[in-house]
TORKOL-4160 file (C-alpha; in steps of 0.2 Angstrom, whole numbers, padded with zeros to 4 digits, m for minus):
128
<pt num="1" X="0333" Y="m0092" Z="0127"/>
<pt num="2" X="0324" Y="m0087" Z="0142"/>
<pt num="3" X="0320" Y="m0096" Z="0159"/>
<pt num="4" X="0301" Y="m0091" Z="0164"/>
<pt num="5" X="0293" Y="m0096" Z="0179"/>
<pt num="6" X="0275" Y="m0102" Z="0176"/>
<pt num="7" X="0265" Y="m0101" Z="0194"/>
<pt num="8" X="0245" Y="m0107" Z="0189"/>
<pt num="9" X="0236" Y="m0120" Z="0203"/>
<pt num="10" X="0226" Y="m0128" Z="0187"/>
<pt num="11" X="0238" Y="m0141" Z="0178"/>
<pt num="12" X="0232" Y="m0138" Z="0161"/>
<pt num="13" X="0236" Y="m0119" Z="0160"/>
<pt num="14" X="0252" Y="m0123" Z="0165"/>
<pt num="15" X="0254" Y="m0138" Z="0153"/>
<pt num="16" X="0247" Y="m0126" Z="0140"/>
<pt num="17" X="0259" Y="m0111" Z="0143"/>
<pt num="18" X="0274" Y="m0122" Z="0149"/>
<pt num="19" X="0272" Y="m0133" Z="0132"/>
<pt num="20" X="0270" Y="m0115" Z="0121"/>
<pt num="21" X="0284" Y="m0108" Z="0131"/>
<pt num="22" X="0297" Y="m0124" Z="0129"/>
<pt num="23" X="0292" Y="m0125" Z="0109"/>
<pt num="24" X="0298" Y="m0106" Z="0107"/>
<pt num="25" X="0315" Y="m0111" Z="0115"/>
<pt num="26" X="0313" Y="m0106" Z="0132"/>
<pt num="27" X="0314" Y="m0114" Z="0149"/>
<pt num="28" X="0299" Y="m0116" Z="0158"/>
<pt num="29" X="0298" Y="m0117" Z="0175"/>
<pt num="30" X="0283" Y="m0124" Z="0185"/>
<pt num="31" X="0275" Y="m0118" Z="0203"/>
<pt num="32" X="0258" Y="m0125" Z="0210"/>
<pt num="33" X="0255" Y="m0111" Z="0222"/>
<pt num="34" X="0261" Y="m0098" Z="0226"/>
<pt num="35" X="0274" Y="m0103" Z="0239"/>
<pt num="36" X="0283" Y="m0114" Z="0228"/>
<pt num="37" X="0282" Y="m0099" Z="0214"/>
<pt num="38" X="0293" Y="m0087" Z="0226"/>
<pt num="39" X="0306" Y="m0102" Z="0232"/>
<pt num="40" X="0306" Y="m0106" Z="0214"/>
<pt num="41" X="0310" Y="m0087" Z="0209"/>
<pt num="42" X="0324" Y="m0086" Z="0223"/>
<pt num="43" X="0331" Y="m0101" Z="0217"/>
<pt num="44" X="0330" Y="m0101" Z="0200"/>
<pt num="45" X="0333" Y="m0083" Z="0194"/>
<pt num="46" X="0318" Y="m0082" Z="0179"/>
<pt num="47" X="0318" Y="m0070" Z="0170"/>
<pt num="48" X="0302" Y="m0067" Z="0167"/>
<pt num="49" X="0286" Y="m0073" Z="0178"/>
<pt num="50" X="0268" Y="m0078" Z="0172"/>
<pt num="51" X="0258" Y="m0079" Z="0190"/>
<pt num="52" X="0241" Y="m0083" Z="0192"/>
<pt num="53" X="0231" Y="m0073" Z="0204"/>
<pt num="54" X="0220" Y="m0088" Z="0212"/>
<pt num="55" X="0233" Y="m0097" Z="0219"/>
<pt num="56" X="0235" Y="m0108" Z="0236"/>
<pt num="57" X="0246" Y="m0105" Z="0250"/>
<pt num="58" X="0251" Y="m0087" Z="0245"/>
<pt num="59" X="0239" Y="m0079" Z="0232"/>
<pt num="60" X="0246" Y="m0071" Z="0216"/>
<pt num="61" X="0245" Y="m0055" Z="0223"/>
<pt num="62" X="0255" Y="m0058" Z="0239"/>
<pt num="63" X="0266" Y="m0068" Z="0228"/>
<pt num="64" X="0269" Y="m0056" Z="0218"/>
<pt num="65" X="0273" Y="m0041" Z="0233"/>
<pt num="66" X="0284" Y="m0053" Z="0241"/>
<pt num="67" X="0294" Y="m0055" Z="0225"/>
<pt num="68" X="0294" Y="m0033" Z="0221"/>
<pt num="69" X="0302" Y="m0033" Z="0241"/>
<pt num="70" X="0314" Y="m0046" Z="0242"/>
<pt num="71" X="0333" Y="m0039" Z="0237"/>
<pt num="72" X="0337" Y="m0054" Z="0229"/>
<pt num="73" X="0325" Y="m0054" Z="0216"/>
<pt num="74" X="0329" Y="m0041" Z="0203"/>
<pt num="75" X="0317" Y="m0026" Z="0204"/>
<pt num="76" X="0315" Y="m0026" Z="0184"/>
<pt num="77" X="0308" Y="m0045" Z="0183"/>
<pt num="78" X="0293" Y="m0043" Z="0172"/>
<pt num="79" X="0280" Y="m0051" Z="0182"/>
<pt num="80" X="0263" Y="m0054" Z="0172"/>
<pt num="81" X="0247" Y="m0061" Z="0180"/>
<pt num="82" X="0236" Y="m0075" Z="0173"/>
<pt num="83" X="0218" Y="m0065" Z="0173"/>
<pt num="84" X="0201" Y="m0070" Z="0174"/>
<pt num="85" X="0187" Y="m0056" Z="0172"/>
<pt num="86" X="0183" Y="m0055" Z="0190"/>
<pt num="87" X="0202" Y="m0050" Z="0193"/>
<pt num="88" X="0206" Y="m0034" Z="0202"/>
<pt num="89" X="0216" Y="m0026" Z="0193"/>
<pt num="90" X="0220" Y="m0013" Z="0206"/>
<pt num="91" X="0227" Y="m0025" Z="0218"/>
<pt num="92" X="0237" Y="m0034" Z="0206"/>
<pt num="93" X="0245" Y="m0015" Z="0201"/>
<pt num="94" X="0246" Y="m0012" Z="0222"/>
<pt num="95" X="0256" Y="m0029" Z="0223"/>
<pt num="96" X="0269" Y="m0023" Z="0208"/>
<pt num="97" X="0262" Y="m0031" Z="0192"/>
<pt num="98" X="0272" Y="m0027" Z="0176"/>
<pt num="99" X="0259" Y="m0032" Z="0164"/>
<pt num="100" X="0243" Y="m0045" Z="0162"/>
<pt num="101" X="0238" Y="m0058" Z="0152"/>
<pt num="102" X="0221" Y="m0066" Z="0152"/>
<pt num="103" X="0221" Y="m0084" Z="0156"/>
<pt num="104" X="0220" Y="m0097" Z="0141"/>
<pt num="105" X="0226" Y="m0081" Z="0130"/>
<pt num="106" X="0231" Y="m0089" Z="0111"/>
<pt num="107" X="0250" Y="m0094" Z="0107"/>
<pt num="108" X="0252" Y="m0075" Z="0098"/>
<pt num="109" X="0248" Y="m0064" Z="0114"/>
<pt num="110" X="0261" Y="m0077" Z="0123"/>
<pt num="111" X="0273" Y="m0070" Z="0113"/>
<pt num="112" X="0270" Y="m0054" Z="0111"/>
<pt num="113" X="0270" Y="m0052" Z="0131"/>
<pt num="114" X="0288" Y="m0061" Z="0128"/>
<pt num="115" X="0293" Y="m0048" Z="0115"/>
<pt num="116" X="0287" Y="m0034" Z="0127"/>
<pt num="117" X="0296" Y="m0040" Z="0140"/>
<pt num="118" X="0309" Y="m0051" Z="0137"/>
<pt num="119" X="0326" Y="m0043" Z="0130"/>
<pt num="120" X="0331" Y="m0047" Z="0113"/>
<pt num="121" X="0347" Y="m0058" Z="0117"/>
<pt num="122" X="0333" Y="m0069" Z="0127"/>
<pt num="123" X="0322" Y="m0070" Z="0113"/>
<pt num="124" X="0324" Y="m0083" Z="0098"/>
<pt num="125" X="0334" Y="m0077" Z="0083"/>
<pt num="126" X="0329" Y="m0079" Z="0063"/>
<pt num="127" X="0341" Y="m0094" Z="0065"/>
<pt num="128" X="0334" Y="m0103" Z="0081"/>
């Protein structure tokens, strides 16, 4: 199973994505804002990050860049943003973005983002 890094500043998307991500076998990690998402990322080592792009202290997008340029974090961490319509999308592909998800997206698209980019040893088997 994975560990997955959930950074959202609104406590029920990430009760909602943290409770979806733990009941598909996987460890999910919780950030409040953005600061706490990149010490989070540094220390914890996920392999894969759901990042909002409102967030306080250091927005998802700054987040996100200082994630794409610090050596210790690997280059190919998926990251994918939480989105909202009014998103721009272009900053979010500026601040290297792997993918995006639109916030409060059903159970189905979670784990298809999971499949996309989560390697298969990471994912759960047909006997997990």
């Amino acid at each position: 199973m994975a560990r997955i890094l959930v950074a959202d500043d609104d406590a029920m998307t990430l009760d909602i994505l943290s409770a979806a991500l733990a009941g598909a076998g996987h460890d999910a990690l919780c950030a409040y804002n953005g600061h706490e998402a990149y010490e989070m990322a540094l220390s914890e080592q996920p392999d894969m990050v759901f990042l909002a792009v409102s967030l306080p202290v250091f927005d998802g997008c700054e987040t996100c860049k200082m994630l794409r340029e610090d050596p210790e974090i690997s280059p190919a961490l998926p990251i994918v943003f939480l989105t909202t319509p009014d998103d721009d999308r272009r900053a979010m592909q500026n601040a290297g973005a792997t993918d995006e998800m639109p916030k409060g997206a059903e159970l189905h698209t979670v784990q298809d983002m999971l499949v996309r980019h989560l390697p298969p040893e990471a994912l759960p088997g047909p006997a997990d």
